[in-house]
ROKE-304182 format. One record per residue (C-alpha): residue number from 1; residue in one letter; x, y, z. Coordinates in steps of 0.001 Angstrom, whole numbers. Layout:
<sites>
+-----+----+---------+---------+---------+
:   i : aa :      xx :      yy :      zz :
+-----+----+---------+---------+---------+
: NUM :  A :       X :       Y :       Z :
...
+-----+----+---------+---------+---------+
</sites>
This chain:
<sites>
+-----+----+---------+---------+---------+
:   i : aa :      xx :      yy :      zz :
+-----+----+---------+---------+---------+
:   1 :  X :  -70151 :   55209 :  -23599 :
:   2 :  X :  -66779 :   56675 :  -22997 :
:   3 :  X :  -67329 :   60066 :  -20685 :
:   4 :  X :  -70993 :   60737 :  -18663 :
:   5 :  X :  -71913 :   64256 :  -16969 :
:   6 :  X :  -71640 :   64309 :  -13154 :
:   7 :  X :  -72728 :   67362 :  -11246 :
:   8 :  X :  -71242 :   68932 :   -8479 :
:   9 :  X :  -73635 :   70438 :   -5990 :
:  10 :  X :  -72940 :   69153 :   -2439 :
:  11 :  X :  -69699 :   66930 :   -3864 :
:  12 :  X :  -66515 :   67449 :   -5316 :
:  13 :  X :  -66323 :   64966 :   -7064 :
:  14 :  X :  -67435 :   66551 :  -10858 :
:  15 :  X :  -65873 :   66075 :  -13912 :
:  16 :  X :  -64993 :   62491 :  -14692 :
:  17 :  X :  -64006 :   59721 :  -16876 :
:  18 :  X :  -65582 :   56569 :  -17449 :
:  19 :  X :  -63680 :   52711 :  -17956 :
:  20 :  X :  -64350 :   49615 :  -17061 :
:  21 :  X :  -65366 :   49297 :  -13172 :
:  22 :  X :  -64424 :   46446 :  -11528 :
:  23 :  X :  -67313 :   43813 :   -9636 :
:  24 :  X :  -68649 :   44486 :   -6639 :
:  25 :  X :  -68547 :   48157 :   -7213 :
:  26 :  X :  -67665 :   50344 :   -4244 :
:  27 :  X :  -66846 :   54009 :   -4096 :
:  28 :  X :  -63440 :   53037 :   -2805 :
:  29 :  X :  -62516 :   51336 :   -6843 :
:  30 :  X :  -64867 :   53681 :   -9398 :
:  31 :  X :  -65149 :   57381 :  -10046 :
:  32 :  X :  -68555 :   56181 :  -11477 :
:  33 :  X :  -70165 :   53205 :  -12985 :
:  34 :  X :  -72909 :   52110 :  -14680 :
:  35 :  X :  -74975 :   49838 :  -12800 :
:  36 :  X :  -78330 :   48125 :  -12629 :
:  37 :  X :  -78735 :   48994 :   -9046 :
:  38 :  X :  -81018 :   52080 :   -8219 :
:  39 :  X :  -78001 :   53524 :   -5781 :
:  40 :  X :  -76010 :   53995 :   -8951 :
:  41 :  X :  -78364 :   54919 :  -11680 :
:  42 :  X :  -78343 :   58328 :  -13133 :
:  43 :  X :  -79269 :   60539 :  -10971 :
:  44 :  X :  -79606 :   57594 :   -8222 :
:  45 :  X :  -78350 :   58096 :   -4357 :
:  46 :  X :  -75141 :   57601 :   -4654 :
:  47 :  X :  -72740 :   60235 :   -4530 :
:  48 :  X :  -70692 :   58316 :   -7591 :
:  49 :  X :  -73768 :   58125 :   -9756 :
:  50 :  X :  -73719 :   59722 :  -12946 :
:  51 :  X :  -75924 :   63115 :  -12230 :
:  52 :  X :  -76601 :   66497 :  -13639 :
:  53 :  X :  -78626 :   69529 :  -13486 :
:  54 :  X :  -80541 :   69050 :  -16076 :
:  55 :  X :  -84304 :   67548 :  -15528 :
:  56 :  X :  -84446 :   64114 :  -16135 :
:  57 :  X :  -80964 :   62487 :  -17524 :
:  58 :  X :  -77942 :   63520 :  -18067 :
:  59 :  X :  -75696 :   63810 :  -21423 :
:  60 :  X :  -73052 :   61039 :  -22217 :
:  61 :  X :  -70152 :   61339 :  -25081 :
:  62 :  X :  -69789 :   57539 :  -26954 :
:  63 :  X :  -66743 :   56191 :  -28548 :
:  64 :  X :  -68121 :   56944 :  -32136 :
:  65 :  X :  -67857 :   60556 :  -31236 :
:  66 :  X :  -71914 :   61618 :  -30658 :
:  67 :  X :  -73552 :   63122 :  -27849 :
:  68 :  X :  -76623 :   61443 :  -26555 :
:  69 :  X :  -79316 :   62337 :  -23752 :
:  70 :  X :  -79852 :   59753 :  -21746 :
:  71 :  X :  -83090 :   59279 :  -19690 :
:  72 :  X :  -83159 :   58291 :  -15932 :
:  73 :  X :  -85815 :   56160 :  -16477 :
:  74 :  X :  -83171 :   54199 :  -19155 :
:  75 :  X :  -84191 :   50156 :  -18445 :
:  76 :  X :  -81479 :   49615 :  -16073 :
:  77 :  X :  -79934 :   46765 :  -17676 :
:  78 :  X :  -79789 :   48782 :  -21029 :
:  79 :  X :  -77558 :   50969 :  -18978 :
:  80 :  X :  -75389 :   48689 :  -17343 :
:  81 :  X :  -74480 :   47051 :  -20839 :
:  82 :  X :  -73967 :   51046 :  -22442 :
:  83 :  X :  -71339 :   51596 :  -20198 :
:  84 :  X :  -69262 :   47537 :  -20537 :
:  85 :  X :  -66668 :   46840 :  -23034 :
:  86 :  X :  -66619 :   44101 :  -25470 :
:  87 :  X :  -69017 :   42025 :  -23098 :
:  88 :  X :  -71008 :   40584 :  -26279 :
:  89 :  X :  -74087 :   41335 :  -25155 :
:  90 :  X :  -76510 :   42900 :  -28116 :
:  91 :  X :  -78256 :   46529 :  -26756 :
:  92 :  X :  -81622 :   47398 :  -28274 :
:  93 :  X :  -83363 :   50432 :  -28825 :
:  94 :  X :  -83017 :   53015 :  -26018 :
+-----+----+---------+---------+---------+
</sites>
């Protein structure tokens, strides 16, 4: 994944790009991350999680150039792998 939807109702903090995040992830070193943690799954707690208005997920752009839906119910660690670079490990249907 190379750009995720984040809304902006009660932040400003919309519009974003996605890279690597660094380890442990803080709001002080990421715009927004994807994580295995429930605070920063989409639509999770956190302020930096990747959100949107629409019901259930949220839309991410991947490097091959497609659009995809993703669900907030994604298995998280399906997510967290989406969203590293060149870590090896092999994704699955999602």
């Amino acid at each position: 994944m190379m750009v995720g939807e984040r809304g902006t109702q009660g932040s400003k903090n919309g519009g974003i790009w996605m890279g690597i995040s660094p380890s442990p992830i803080t709001s002080s070193n990421v715009m927004s991350a994807t994580d295995n943690n429930t605070t920063w799954r989409i639509n999770g707690s956190s302020a930096y999680a990747f959100n949107s208005s629409h019901v259930g997920g949220v839309h991410f752009v991947f490097a091959d150039g497609r659009v995809r839906f993703l669900s907030e119910n994604i298995n998280g660690g399906t997510y967290q792998n989406l969203g590293r670079k060149a870590d090896g490990n092999v994704i699955g249907a999602y």
